[in-house]
C-alpha positions as a printed Julia matrix, in Angstrom:
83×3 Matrix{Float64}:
  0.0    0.0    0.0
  1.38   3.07  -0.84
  1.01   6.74   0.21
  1.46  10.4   -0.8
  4.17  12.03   1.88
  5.99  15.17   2.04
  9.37  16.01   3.77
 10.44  19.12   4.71
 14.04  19.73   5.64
 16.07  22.31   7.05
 19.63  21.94   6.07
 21.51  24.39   8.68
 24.79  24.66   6.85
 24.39  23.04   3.28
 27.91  22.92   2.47
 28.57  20.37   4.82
 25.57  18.15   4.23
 24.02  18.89   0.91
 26.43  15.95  -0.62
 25.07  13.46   1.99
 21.76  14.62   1.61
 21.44  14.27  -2.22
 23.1   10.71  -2.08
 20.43   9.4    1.01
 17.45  11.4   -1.67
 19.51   9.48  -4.85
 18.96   6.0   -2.97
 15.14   6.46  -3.03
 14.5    7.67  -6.04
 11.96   5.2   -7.01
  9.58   6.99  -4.27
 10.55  10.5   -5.26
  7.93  12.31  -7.21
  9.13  16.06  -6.47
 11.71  17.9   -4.87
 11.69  21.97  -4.43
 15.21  23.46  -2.76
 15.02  27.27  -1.81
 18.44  28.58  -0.43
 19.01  30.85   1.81
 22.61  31.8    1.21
 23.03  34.85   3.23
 21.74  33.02   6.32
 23.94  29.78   4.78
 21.02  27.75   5.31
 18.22  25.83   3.05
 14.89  24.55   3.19
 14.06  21.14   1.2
 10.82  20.18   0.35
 10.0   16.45  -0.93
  7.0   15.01  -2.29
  6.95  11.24  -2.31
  4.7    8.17  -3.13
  5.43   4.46  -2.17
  4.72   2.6    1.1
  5.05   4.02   5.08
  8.19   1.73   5.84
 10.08   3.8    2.89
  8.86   6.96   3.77
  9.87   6.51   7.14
 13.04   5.07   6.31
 14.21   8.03   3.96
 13.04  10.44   6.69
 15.32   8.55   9.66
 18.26   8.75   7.38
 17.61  12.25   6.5
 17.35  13.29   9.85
 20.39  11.57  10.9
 22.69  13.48   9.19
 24.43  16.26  10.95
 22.76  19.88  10.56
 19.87  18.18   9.0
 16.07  18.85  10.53
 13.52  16.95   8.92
  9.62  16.33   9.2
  7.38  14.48   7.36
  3.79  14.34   6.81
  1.66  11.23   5.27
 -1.24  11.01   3.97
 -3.61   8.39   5.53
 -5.53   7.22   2.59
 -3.5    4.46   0.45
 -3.55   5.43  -3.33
């Protein structure tokens, strides 16, 4: 069963953790139906916004990893109908 998700992120110093970032994002791409990056380089920050669509386990997966990496904030929302 899959469902629609979003994930924001915060990325507090990008230059550090946009490589790790884009390779954890790379490793799901089968689930990744959008992705919307604004930066904010006089604050050296930026915000990430993912729109995905596959099964809770994946979406929760992607989001652990995410959030695990260092400077990273991430939260996700899921839909609770299965499409």
């Amino acid at each position: 069963m899959n469902r629609i998700a979003v994930i924001s992120a915060i990325l507090e110093n990008p230059g550090s953790s946009q490589h790790l970032f884009n390779d954890v994002v790379s490793a799901y791409h089968d689930i990744v139906r959008g992705r919307m990056g604004i930066p904010f380089d006089e604050h050296q920050m930026a915000v990430i916004s993912l729109t995905l669509v596959g099964p809770v386990d994946r979406i929760n997966s992607l989001t652990g990893k995410l959030g695990s990496i260092p400077g990273v904030q991430v939260k996700a929302a899921i839909s609770r109908k299965s499409v």
